[in-house]
MARZA-925346 format. One line per field, with one value per residue: residue number from 1; residue in one letter; x, y, z of N, C-alpha, C in turn. Coordinates in nm, 3 decimals, always signed. Layout:
MARZA-925346
num <- c(NUM; ...)
residu <- c(A; ...)
nx <- c(X; ...)
ny <- c(Y; ...)
nz <- c(Z; ...)
cax <- c(X; ...)
cay <- c(Y; ...)
caz <- c(Z; ...)
cx <- c(X; ...)
cy <- c(Y; ...)
cz <- c(Z; ...)
This chain:
MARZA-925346
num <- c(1; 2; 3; 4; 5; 6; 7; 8; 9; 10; 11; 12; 13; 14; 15; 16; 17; 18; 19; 20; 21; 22; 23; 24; 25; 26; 27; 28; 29; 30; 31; 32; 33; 34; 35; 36; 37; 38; 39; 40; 41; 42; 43; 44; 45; 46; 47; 48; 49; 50; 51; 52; 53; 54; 55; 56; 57; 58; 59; 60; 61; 62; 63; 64; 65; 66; 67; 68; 69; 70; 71; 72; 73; 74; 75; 76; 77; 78; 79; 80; 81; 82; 83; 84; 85; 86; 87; 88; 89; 90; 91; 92; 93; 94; 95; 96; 97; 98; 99; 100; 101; 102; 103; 104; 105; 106; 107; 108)
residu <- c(X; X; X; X; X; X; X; X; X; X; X; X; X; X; X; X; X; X; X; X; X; X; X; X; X; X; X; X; X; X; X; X; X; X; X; X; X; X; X; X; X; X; X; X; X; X; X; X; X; X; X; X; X; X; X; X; X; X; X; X; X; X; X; X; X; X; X; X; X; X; X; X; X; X; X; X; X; X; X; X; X; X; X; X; X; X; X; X; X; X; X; X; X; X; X; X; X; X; X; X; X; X; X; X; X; X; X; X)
nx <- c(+2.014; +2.036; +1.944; +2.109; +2.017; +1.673; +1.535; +1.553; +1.346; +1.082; +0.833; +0.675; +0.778; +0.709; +0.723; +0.925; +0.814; +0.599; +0.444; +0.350; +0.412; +0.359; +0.261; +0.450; +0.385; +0.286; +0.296; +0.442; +0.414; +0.700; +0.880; +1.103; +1.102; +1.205; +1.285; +1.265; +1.398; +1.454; +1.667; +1.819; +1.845; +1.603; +1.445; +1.170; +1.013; +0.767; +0.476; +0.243; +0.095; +0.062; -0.169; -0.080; -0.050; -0.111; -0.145; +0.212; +0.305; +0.595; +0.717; +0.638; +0.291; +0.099; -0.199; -0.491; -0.303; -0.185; -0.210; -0.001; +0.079; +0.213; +0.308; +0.049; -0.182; -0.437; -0.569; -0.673; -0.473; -0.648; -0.576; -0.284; -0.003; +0.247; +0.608; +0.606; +0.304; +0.034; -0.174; -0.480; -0.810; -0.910; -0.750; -0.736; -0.945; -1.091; -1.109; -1.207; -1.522; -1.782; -1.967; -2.233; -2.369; -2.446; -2.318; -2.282; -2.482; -2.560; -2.526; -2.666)
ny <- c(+0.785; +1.118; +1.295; +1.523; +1.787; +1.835; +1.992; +1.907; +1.741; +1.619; +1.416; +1.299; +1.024; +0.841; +0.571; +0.290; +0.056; +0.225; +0.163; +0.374; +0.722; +1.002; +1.312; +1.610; +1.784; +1.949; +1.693; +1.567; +1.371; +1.156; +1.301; +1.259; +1.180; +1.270; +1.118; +1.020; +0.755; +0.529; +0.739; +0.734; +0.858; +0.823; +0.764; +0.823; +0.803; +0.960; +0.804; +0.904; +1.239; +1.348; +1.500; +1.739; +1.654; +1.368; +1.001; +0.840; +0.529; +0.308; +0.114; -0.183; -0.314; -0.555; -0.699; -0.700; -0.643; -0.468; -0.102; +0.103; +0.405; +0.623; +0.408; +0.307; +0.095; +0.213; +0.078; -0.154; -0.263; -0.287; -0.394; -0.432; -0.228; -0.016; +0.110; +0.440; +0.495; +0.658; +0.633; +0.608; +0.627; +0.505; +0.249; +0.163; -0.005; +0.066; -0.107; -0.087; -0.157; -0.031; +0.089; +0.190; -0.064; -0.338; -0.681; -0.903; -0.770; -0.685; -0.451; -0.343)
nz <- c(-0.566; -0.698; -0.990; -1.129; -1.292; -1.366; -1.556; -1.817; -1.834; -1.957; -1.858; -1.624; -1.407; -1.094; -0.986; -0.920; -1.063; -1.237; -1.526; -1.705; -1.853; -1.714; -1.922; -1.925; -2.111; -2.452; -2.689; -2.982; -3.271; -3.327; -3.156; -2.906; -2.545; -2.234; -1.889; -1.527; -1.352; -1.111; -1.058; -1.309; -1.628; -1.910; -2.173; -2.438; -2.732; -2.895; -3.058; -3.148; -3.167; -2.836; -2.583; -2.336; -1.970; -2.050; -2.067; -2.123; -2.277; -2.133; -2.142; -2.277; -2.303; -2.247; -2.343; -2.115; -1.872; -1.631; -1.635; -1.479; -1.273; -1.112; -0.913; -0.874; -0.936; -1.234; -1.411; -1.703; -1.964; -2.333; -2.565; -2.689; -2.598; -2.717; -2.614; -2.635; -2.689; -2.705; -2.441; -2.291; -2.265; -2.466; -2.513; -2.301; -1.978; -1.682; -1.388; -1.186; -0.935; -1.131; -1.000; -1.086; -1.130; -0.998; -0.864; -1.103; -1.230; -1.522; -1.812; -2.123)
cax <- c(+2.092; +1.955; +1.986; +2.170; +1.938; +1.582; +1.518; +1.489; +1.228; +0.968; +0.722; +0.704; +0.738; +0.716; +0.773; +0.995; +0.664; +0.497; +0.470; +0.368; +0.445; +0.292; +0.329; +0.469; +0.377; +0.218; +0.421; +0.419; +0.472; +0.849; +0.929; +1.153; +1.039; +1.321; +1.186; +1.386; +1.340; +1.570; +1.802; +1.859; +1.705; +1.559; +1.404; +1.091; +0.965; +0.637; +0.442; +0.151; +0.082; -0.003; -0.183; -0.041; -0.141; -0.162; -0.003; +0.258; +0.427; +0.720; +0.702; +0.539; +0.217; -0.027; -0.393; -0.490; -0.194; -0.253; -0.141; +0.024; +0.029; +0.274; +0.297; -0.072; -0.248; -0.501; -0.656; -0.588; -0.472; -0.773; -0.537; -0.118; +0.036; +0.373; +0.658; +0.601; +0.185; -0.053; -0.235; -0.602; -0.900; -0.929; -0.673; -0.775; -1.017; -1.083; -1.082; -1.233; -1.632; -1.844; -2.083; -2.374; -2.367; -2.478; -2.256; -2.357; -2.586; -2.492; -2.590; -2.645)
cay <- c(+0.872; +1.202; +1.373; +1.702; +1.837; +1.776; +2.044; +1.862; +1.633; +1.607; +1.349; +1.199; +0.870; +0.860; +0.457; +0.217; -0.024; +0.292; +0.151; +0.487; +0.853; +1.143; +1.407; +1.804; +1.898; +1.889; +1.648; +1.575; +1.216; +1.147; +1.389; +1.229; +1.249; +1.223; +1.116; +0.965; +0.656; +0.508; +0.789; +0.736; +0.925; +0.788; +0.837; +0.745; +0.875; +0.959; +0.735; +1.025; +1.379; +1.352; +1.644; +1.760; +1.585; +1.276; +0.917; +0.763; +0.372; +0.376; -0.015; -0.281; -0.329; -0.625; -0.733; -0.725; -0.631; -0.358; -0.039; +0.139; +0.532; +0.676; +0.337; +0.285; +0.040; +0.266; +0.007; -0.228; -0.308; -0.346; -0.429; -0.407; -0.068; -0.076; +0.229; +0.537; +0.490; +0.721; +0.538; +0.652; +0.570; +0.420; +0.145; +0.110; +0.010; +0.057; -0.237; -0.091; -0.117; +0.117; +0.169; +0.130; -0.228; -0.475; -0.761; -1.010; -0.734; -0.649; -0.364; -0.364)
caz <- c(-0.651; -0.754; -1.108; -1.091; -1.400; -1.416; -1.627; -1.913; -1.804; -2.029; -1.881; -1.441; -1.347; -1.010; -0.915; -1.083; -1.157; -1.322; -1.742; -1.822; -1.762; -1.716; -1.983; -1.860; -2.185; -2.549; -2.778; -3.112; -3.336; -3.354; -3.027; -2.772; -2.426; -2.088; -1.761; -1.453; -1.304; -0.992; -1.052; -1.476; -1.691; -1.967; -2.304; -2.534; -2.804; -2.918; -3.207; -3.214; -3.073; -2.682; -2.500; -2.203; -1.890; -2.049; -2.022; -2.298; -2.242; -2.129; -2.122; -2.337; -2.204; -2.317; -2.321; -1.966; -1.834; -1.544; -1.618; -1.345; -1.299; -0.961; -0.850; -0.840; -1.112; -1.260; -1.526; -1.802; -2.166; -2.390; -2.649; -2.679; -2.577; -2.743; -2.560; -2.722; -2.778; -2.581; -2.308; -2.250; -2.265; -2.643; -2.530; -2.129; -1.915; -1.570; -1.343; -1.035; -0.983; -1.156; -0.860; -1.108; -1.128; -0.855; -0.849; -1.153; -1.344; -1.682; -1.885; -2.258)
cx <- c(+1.999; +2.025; +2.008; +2.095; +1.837; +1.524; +1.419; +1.410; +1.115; +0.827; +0.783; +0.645; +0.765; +0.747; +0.794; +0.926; +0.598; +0.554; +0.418; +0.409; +0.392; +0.350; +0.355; +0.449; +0.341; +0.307; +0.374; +0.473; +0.642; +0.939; +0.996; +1.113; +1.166; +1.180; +1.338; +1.330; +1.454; +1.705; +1.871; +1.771; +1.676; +1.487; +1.323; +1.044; +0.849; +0.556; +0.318; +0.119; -0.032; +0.006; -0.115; -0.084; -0.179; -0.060; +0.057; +0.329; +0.515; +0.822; +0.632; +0.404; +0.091; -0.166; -0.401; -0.441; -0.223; -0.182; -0.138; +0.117; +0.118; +0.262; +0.144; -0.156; -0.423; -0.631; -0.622; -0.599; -0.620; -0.694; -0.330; -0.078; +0.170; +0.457; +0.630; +0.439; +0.122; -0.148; -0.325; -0.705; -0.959; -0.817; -0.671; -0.887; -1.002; -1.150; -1.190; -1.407; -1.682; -1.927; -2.226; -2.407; -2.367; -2.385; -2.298; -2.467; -2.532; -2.582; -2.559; -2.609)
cy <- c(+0.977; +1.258; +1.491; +1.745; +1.852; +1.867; +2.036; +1.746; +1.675; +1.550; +1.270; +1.076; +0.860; +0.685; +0.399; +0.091; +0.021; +0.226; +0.252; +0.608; +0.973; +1.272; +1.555; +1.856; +1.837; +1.809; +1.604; +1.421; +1.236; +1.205; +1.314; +1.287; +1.176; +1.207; +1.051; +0.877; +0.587; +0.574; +0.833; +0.798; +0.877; +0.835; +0.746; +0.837; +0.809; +0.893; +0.839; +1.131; +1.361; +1.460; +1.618; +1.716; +1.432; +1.197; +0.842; +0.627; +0.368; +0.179; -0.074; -0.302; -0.419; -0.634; -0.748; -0.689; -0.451; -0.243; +0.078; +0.292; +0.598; +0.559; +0.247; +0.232; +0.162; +0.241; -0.106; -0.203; -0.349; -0.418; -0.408; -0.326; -0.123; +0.078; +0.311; +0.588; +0.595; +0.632; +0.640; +0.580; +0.478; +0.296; +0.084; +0.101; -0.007; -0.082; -0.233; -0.123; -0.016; +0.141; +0.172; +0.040; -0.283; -0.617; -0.874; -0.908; -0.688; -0.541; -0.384; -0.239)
cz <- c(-0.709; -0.890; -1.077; -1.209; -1.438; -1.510; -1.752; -1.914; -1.848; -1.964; -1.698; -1.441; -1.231; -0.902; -1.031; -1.154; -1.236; -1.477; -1.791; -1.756; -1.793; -1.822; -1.921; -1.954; -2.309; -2.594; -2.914; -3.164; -3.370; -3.242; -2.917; -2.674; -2.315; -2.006; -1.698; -1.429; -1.228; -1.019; -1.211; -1.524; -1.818; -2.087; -2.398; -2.634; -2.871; -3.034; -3.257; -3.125; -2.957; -2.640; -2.387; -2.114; -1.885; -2.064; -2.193; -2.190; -2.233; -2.131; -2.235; -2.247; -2.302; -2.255; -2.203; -1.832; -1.768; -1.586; -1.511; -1.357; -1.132; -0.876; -0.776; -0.967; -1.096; -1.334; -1.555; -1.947; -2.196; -2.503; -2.649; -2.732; -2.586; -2.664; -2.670; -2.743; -2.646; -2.532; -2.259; -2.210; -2.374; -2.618; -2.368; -2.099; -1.788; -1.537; -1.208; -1.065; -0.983; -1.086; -0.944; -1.140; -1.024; -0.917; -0.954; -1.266; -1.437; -1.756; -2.049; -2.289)
């Protein structure tokens, strides 16, 4: 099913696993944001001002708990991302290896 409107689409989610979504634009604390998702379009709003470009929850998302970016996990929870929160780097970490670590070495 396609939306006859996207117009007012604020923010892309591009698979229906993505828990967050891409912002199209600055937003501000309290700002409702649309997006679509299998066809519905949908609506969160913002708990603090997200730059453009960047991702908000569109989902609950706890400790650990992968978060997933066009259908592609990107990271995880460092701590519990409630809908509405911006999703960066102050509340993710990446998962993949960092290529300067050998298997077992640890950096202080």
């Amino acid at each position: 099913m396609k939306l006859t409107n996207n117009q007012d689409l604020t923010s892309i989610v591009m698979s229906e696993i993505d828990n967050v979504a891409t912002l199209l634009k600055e937003v501000e604390a309290g700002e409702s944001l649309q997006y679509a998702i299998n066809g519905r379009k949908e609506t969160v709003t913002a708990k603090q001002a997200i730059p453009f470009g960047h991702k908000i929850a569109i989902k609950a998302i706890h400790p650990s708990e992968h978060i997933v970016k066009y259908g592609q996990v990107i990271g995880a929870a460092i701590v519990e991302i409630s809908p509405g929160e911006h999703v960066h780097v102050h509340n993710i970490e990446g998962i993949r290896g960092r290529g300067d670590k050998k298997k077992g070495e640890h950096h202080s």
